[in-house]
Each structure stands twice: as C-alpha cells, then as structure tokens.
C-alpha positions as a Markdown table, in Angstrom:
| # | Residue | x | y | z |
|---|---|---|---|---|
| 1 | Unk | 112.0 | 89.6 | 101.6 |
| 2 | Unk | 112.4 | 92.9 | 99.5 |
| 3 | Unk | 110.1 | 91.2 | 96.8 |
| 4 | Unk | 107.6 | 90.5 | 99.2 |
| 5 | Unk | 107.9 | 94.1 | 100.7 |
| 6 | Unk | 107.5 | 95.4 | 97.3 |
| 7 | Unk | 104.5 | 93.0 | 96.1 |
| 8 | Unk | 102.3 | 94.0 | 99.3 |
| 9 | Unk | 103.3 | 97.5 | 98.8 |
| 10 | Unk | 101.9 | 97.6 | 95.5 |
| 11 | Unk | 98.9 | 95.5 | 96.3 |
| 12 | Unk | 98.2 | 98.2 | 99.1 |
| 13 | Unk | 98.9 | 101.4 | 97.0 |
| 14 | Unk | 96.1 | 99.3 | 94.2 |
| 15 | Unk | 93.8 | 98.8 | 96.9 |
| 16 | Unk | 93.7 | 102.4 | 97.3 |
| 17 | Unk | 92.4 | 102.9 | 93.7 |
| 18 | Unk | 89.8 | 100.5 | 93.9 |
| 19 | Unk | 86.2 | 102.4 | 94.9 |
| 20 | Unk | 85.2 | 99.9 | 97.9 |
| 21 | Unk | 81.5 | 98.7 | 97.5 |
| 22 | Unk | 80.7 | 98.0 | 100.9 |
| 23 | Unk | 78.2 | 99.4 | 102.6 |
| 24 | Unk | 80.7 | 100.1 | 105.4 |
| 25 | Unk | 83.3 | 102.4 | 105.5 |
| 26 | Unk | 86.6 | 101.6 | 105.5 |
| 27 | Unk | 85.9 | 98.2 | 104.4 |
| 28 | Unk | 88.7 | 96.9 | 101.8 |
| 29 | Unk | 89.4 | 93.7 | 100.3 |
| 30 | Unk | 93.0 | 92.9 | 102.0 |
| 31 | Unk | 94.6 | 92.1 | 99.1 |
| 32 | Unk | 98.1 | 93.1 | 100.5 |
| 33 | Unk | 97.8 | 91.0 | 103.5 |
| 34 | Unk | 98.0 | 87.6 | 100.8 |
| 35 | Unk | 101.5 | 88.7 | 100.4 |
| 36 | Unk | 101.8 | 88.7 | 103.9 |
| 37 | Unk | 99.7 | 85.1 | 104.4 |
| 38 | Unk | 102.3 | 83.5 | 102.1 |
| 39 | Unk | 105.2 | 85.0 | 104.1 |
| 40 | Unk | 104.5 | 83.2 | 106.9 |
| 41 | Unk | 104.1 | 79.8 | 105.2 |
| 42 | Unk | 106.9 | 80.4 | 102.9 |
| 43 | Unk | 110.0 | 82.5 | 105.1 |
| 44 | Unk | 112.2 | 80.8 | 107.6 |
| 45 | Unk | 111.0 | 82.6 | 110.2 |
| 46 | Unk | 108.0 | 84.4 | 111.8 |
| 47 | Unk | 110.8 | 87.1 | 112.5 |
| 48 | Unk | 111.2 | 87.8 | 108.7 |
| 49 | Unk | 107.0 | 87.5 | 108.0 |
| 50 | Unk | 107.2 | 90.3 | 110.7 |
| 51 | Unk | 109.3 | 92.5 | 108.9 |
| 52 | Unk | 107.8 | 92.1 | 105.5 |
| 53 | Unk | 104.6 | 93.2 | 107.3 |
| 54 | Unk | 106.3 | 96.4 | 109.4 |
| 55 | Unk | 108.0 | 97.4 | 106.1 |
| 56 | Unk | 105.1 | 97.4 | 104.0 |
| 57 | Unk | 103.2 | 99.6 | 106.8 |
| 58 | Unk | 105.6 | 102.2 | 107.2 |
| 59 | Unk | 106.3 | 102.3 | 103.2 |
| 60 | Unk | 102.6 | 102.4 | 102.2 |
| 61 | Unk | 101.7 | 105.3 | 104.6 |
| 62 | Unk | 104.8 | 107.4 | 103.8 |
| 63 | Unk | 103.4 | 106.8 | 99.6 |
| 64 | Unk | 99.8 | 107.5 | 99.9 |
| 65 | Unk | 99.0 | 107.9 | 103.9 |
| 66 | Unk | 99.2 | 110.2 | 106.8 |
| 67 | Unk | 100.5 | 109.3 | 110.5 |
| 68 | Unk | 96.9 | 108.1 | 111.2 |
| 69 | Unk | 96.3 | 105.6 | 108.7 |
| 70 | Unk | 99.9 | 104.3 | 109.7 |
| 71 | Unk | 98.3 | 104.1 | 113.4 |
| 72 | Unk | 95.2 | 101.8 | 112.6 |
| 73 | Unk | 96.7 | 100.0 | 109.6 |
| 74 | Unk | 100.0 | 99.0 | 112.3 |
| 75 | Unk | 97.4 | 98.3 | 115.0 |
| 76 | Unk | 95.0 | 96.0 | 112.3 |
| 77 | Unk | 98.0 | 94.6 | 111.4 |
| 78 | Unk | 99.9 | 93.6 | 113.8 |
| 79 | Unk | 96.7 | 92.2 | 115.8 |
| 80 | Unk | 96.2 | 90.4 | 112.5 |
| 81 | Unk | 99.7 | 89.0 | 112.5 |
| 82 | Unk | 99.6 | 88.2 | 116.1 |
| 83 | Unk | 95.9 | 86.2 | 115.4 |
| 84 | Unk | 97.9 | 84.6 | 111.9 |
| 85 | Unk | 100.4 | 82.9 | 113.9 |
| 86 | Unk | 98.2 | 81.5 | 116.8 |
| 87 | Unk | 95.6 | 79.9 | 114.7 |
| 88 | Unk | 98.5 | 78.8 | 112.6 |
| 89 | Unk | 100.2 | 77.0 | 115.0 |
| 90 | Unk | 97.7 | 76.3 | 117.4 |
| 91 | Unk | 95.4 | 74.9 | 114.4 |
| 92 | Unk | 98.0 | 73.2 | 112.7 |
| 93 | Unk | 96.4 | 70.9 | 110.4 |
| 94 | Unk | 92.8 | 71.2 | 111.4 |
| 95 | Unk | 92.4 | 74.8 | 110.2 |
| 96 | Unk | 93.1 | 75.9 | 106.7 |
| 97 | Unk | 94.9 | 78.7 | 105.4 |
| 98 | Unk | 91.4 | 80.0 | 104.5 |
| 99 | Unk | 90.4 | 80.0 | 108.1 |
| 100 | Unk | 94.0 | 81.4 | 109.1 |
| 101 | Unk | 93.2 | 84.8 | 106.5 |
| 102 | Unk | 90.0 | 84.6 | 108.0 |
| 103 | Unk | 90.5 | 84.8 | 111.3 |
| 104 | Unk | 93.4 | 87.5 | 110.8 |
| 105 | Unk | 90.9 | 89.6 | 108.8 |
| 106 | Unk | 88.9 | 89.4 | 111.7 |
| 107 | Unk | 91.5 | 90.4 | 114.0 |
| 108 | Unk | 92.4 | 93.1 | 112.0 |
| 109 | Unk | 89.2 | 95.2 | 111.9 |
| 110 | Unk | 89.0 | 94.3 | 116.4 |
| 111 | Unk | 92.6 | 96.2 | 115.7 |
| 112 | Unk | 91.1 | 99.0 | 113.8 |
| 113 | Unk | 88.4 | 99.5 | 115.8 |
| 114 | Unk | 90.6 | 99.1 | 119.2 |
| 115 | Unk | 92.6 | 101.9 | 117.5 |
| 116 | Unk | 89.7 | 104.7 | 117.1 |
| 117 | Unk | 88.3 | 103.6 | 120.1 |
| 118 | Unk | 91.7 | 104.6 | 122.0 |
| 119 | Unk | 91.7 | 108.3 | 119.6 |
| 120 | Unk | 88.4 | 108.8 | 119.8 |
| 121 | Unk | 87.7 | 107.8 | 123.8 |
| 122 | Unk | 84.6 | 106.4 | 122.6 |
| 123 | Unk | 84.5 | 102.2 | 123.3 |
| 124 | Unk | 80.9 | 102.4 | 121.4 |
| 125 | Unk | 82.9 | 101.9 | 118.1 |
| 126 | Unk | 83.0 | 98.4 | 118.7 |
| 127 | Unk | 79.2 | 98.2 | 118.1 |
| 128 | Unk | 80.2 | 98.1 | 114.4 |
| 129 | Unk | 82.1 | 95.1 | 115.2 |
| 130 | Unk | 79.4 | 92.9 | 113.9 |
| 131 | Unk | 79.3 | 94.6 | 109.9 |
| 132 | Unk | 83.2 | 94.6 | 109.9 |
| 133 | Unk | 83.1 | 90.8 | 111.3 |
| 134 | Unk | 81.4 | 89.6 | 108.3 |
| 135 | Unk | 82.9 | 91.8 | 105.5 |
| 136 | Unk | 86.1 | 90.6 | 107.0 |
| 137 | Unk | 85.4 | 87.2 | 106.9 |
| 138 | Unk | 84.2 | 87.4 | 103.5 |
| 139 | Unk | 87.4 | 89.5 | 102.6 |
| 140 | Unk | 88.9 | 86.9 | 104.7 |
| 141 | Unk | 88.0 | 83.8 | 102.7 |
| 142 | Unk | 88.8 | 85.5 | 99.2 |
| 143 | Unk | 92.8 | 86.1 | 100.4 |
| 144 | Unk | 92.9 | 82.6 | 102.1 |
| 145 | Unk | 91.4 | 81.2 | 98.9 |
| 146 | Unk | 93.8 | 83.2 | 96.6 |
| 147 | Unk | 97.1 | 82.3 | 98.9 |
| 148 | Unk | 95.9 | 78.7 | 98.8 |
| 149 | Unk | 96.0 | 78.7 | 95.3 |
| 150 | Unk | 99.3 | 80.3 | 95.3 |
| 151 | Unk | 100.9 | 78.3 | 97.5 |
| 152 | Unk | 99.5 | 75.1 | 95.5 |
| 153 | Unk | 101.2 | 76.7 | 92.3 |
| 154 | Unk | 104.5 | 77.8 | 94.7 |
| 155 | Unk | 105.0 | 73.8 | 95.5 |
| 156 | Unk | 106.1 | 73.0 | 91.5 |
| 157 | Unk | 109.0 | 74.6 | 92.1 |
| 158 | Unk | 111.9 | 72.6 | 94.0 |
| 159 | Unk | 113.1 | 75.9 | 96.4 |
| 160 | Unk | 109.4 | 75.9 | 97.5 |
| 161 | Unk | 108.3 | 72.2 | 97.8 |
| 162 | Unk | 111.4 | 71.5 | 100.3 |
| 163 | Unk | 110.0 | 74.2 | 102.3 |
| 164 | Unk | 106.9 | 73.7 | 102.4 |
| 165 | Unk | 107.5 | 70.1 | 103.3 |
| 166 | Unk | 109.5 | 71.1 | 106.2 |
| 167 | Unk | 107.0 | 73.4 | 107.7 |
| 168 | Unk | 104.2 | 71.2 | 107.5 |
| 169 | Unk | 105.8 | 68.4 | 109.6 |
C-alpha cells in the first residue's frame, strides 16, 4: 500500500507541473487517480483502495496544497471512489475498466463542483457541469486506457495473475 501511496503522490505533485491546456480551469488529466484505479482491482480489499486514496489526499495537500484544495480534491475523490466501486461491481463484466475511470472522472468533477457550490452558496456552478463532463470523460478514458494496459502487463507476474483471477470470478 505505501508504494501505491507514494506512486499517486508523485503522480499528483507531477500533475501540478504540467501547464493544463484546457480551456477550462481546473481541468487536469488524473493521472494519480490510475494508481488509485489499479488499487482497487489489485488490493484485497476496497478498505485498503480507500486508504491509498485518503493518504494520498492528505499527503499531496500538506506538499504543494492548502486546506482548500484538500476540501475539493477529498470531496472529487471520494465521490469518485464511491462512483469506482458501484459501476465496478454493479457492471461487473459489461463495463470496462475504461468506463469505470470514466465514470469516476465524472463523479469527480460533480464532487468538485458540489464542493464550491457548498463554499461559495452559489448552486449555479453546476452549469459548468457540461465542459467538466466531457474533459473528464476524455481524461477519463486516457487513465482507464493506461490502467488497462497496466493491469494487462501486472497479470505476467504469478502474485498478480492469482489475484486477478480471483477478483474476476
């Protein structure tokens, strides 16, 4: 779990570097929420997945955030998470890890947006629902595509395969 913790925290403190060039604002690409996509197909538990995700939230805004970036990225993310799991399991084999990351990146701007809406007392927020839809579901499709491939790779190797087989029965 601490290497996972540490790969999404790095992912998120690259993220940071890279100038976003979306026409929206506070548009990003994700990429720390791959490490948390394979988490949940790979770790024993949802519990664990969790706590990879929690970690990486508190770590990355005590690094390179304030108390308000730690109050949308937790509320994103743990909307996203929530979302991750029920299209997971609700799904199962008729949706894709592709549509999982996209349906969590989704869920994560509606957790954004739910968060300044709250701050900021203004429910008109969500009119920019639409733009962050479609970034995120582009974003969305890149990370599901990337943790695809990953996984793919991550069933070669014998501690992997055995879990993998088990959570897909």
């Amino acid at each position: 779990m601490s290497l996972l913790v540490s790969m999404a925290l790095i992912l998120s403190l690259i993220e940071r570097m890279i100038p976003v060039p979306f026409i929206t604002p506070g548009a990003k690409l994700g990429l720390a929420n791959l490490v948390i996509i394979i988490s949940v197909y790979t770790l024993d538990s949802y519990k664990d997945s969790f706590g990879v995700l929690l970690l990486r939230l508190f770590l990355a805004s005590m690094l390179g955030g304030n108390v308000s970036m730690l109050l949308y990225s937790a509320t994103g993310g743990i909307l996203s998470f929530i979302a991750t799991l029920v299209v997971k399991e609700l799904g199962g084999k008729h949706v894709s890890i592709i549509g999982v990351s996209a349906s969590a990146a989704v869920f994560h701007n509606v957790g954004q947006l739910l968060a300044a809406s709250l701050i900021l007392n203004n429910f008109n927020m969500f009119l920019y629902l639409p733009i962050l839809s479609g970034v995120g579901i582009g974003t969305g499709i890149f990370v599901g595509l990337s943790a695809n491939y990953l996984l793919s790779h991550l069933l070669k190797l014998p501690y992997f395969k055995s879990k993998l087989d088990l959570k897909s029965n």
